[in-house]
N, C-alpha and C positions, 0 to 999 in steps of 0.2 A: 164839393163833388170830387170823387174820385174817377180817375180812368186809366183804364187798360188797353192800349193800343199793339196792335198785330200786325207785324207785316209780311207778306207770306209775296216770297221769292216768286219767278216765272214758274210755271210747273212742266216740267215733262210733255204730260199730258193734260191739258186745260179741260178739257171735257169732263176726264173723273174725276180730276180735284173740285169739281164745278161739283158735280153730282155727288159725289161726297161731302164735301163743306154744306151748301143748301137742302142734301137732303136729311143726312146724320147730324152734322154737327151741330148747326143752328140750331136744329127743334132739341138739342141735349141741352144745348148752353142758354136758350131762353126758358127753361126750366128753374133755371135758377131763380129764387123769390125777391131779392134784394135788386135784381139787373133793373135799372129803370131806361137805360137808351143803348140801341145795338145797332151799329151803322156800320157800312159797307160802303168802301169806296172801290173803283179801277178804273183801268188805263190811266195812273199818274201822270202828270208829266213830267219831267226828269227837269230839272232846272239846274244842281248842282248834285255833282257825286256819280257814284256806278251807275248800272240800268235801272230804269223807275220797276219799282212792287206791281206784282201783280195785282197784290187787294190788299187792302189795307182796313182794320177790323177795329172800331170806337167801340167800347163796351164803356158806359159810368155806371156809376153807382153813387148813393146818399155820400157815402163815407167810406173811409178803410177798413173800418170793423164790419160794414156791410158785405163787402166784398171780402173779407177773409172769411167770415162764414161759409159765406157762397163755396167761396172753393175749397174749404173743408168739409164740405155737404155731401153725401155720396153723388148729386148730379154732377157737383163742384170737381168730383175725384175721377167719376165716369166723362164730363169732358177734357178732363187735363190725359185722361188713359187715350182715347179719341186723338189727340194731336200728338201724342208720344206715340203709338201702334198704327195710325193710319195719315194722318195731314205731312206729318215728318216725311214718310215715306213718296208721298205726292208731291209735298214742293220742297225744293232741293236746299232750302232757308226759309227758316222761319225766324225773328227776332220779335220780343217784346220787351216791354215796360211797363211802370205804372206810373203816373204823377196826380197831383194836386192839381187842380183847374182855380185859376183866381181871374174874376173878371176885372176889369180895367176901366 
């Protein structure tokens, strides 16, 4: 299993990031055919480092090549447009990654 992890800074304004992420974003990026689990964390709590994340965003997938598709897919291209012209804009940090999941 592959995953994509988001973490999205304090915003500005909580309210329109709220109503934009849940009402735009999510229903673009569950579009996508390959997403098998999309989880939403908040209120972190800070144990080490800067201020804890406002939300924090699990997307997996089967695999890598699952997810490249995905995001080479016009939905794949229409949500990455979505965080670059409007999420950007609302939370003042965004950081991501991708890794491997290996259970133990």
């Amino acid at each position: 299993m592959v995953r994509f992890l988001v973490l999205y800074q304090q915003p500005a304004d909580a309210a329109a990031f709220d109503r934009h992420y849940f009402g735009v974003h999510v229903p673009l990026v569950k579009r996508l055919p390959g997403l098998r689990r999309y989880t939403v964390s908040r209120d972190a709590a800070r144990i080490r480092g800067a201020e804890p994340f406002y939300l924090v965003a699990e997307l997996d997938w089967d695999d890598t090549a699952s997810m490249q598709r995905d995001f080479a897919s016009p939905a794949g291209q229409e949500s990455a447009r979505d965080v670059d012209n409007n999420l950007a804009k609302l939370s003042p940090g965004i950081h991501s990654m991708v890794y491997e999941l290996e259970e133990l």
